[in-house]
MIDOSE-1310 file (N, C-alpha, C; in nm, 2 decimals, decimal comma, always signed):
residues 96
xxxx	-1,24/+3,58/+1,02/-1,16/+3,53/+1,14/-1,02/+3,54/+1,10; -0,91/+3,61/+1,19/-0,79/+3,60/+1,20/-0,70/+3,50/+1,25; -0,60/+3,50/+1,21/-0,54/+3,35/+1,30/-0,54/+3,40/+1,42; -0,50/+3,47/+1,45/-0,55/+3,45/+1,68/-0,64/+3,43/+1,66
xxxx	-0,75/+3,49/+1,63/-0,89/+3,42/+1,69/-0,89/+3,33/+1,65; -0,87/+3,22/+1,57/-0,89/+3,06/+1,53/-0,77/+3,00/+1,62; -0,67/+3,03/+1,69/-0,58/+2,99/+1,75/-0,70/+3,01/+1,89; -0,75/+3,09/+1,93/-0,85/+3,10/+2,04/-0,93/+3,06/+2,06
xxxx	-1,00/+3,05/+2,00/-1,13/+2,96/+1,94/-1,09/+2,82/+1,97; -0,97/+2,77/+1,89/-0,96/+2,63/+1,93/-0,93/+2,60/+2,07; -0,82/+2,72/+2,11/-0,80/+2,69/+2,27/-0,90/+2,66/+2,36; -1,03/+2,79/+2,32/-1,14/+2,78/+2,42/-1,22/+2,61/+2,42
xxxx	-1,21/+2,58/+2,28/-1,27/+2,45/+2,27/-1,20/+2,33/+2,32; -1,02/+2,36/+2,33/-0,98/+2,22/+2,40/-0,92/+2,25/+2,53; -0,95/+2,27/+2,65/-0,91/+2,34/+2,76/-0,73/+2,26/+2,82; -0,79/+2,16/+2,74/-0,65/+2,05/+2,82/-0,55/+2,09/+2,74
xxxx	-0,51/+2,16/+2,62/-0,39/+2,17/+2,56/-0,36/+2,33/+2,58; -0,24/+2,38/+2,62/-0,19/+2,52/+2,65/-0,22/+2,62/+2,49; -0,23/+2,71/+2,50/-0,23/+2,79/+2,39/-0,15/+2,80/+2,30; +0,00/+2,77/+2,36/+0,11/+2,82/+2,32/+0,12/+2,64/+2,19
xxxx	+0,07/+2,55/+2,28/+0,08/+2,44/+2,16/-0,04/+2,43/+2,09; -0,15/+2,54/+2,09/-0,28/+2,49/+1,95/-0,23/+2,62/+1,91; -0,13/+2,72/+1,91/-0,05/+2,80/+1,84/+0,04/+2,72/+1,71; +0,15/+2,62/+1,77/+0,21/+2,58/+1,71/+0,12/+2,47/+1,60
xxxx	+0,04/+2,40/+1,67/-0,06/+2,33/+1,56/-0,10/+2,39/+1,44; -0,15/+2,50/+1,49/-0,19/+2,62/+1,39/-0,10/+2,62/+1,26; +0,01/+2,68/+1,28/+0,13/+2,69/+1,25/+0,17/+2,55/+1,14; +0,16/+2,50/+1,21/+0,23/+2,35/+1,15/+0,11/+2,30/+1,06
xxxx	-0,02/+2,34/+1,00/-0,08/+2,28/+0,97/-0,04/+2,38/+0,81; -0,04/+2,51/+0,87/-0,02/+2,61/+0,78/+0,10/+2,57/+0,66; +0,19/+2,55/+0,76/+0,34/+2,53/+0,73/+0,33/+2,42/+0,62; +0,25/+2,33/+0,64/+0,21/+2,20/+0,57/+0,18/+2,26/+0,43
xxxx	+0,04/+2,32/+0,46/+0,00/+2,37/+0,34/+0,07/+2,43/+0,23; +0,16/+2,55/+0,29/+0,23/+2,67/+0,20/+0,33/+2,55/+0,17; +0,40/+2,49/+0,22/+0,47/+2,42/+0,21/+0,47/+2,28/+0,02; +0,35/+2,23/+0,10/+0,28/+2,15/-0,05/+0,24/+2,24/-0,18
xxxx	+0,17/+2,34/-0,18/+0,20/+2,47/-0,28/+0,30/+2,48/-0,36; +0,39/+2,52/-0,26/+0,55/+2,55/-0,33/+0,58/+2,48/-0,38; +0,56/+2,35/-0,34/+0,61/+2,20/-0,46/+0,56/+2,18/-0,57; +0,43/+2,24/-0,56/+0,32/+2,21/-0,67/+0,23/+2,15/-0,64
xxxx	+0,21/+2,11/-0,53/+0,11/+1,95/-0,53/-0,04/+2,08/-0,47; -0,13/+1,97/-0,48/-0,23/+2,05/-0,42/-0,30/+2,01/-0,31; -0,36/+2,03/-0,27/-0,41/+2,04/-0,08/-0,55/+2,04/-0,06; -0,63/+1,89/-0,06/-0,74/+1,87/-0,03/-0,80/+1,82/+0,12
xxxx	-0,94/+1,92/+0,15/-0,98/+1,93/+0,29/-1,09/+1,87/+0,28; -1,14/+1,76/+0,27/-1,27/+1,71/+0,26/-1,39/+1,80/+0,34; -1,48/+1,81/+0,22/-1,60/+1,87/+0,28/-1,55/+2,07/+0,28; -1,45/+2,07/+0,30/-1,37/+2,23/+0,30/-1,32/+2,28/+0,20
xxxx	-1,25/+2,19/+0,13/-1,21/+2,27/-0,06/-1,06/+2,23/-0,07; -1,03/+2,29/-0,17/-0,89/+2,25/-0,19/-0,86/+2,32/-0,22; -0,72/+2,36/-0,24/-0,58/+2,43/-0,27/-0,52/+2,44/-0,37; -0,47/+2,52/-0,42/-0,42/+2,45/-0,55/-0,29/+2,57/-0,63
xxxx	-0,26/+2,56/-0,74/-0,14/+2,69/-0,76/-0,19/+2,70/-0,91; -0,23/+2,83/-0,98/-0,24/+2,86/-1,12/-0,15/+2,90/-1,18; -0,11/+2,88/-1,24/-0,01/+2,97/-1,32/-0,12/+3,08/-1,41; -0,01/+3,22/-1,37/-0,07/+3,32/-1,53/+0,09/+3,35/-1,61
xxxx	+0,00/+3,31/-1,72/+0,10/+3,37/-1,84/+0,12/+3,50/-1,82; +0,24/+3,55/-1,88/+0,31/+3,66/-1,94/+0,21/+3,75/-1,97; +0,18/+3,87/-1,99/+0,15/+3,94/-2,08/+0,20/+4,10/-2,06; +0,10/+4,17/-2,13/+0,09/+4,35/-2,18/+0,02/+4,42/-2,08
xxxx	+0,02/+4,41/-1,96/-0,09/+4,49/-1,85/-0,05/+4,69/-1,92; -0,13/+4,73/-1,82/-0,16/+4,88/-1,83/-0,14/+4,93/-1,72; -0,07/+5,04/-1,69/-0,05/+5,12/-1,58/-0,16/+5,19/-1,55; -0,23/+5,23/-1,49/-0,38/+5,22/-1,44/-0,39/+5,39/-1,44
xxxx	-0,23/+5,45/-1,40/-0,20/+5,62/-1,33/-0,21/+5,68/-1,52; -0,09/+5,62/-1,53/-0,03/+5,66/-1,71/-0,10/+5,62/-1,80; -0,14/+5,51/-1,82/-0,20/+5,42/-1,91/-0,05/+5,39/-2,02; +0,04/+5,35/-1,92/+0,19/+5,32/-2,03/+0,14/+5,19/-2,00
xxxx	+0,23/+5,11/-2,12/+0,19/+4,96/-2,14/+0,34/+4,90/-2,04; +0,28/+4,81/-1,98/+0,42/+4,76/-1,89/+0,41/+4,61/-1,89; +0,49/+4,51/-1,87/+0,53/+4,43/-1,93/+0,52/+4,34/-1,81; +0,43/+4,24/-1,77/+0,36/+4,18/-1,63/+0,42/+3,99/-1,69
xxxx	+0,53/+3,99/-1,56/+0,57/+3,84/-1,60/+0,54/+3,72/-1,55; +0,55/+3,63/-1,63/+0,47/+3,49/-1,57/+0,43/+3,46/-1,39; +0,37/+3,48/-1,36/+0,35/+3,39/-1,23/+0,28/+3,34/-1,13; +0,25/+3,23/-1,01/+0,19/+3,14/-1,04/+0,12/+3,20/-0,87
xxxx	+0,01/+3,15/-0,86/-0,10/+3,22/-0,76/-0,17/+3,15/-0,66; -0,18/+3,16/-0,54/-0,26/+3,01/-0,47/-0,43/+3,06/-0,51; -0,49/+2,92/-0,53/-0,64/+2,91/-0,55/-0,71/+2,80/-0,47; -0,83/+2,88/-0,44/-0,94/+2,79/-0,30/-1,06/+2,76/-0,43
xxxx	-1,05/+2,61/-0,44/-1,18/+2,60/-0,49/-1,26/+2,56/-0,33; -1,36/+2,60/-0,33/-1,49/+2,54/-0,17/-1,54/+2,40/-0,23; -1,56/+2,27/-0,15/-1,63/+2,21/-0,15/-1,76/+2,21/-0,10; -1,81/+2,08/-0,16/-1,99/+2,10/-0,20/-2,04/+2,13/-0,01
xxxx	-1,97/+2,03/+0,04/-1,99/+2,08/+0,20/-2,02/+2,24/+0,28; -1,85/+2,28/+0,25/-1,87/+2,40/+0,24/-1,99/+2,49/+0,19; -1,99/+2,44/+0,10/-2,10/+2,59/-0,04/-2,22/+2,53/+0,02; -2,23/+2,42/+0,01/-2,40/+2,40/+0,07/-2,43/+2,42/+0,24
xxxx	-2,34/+2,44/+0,27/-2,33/+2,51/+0,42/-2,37/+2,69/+0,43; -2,30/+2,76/+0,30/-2,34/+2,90/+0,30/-2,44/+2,92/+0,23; -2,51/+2,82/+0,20/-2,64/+2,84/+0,06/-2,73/+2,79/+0,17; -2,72/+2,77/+0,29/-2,82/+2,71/+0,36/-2,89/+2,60/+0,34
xxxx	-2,81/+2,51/+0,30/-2,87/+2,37/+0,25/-2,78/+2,28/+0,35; -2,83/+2,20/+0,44/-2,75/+2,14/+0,57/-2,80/+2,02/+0,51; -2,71/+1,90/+0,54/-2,71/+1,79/+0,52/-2,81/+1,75/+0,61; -2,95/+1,67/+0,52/-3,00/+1,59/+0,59/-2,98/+1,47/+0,65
């Protein structure tokens, strides 16, 4: 799913709010996220997963064309761990 279609999807589901504002919701929820990231902090969705930032070390990578050694520098990556909700949602295990 794309963000329009999750921007549409929620519209179809709430008829009473304009598009243009479960647009901006969208947005603002997003904004929140990337936002908390950048700071460092991390971003938990109960039942959905959390967010989070890794750092990679420095190292020696390989040029994949050449095979010259090139020199790949520290930096820091967004990560989705899923909650048990989630995973037991795609494992087919529904809460009894």
């Amino acid at each position: 799913m794309i963000r329009s279609e999750l921007v549409q999807k929620l519209a179809d589901e709430n008829p009473h709010l304009y598009q243009r504002d479960v647009e901006r919701i969208v947005s603002a929820i997003f904004e929140e996220i990337i936002g908390a990231l950048a700071d460092g902090n991390r971003v938990e969705l109960r039942g959905f997963g959390a967010f989070s930032v890794k750092k990679r070390d420095a190292r020696v990578g390989r040029n994949p064309r050449t095979g010259e050694s090139v020199n790949v520098e520290e930096k820091h990556v967004p990560f989705f761990k899923a909650g048990k909700l989630l995973r037991d949602r795609l494992n087919g295990l529904e809460d009894s």
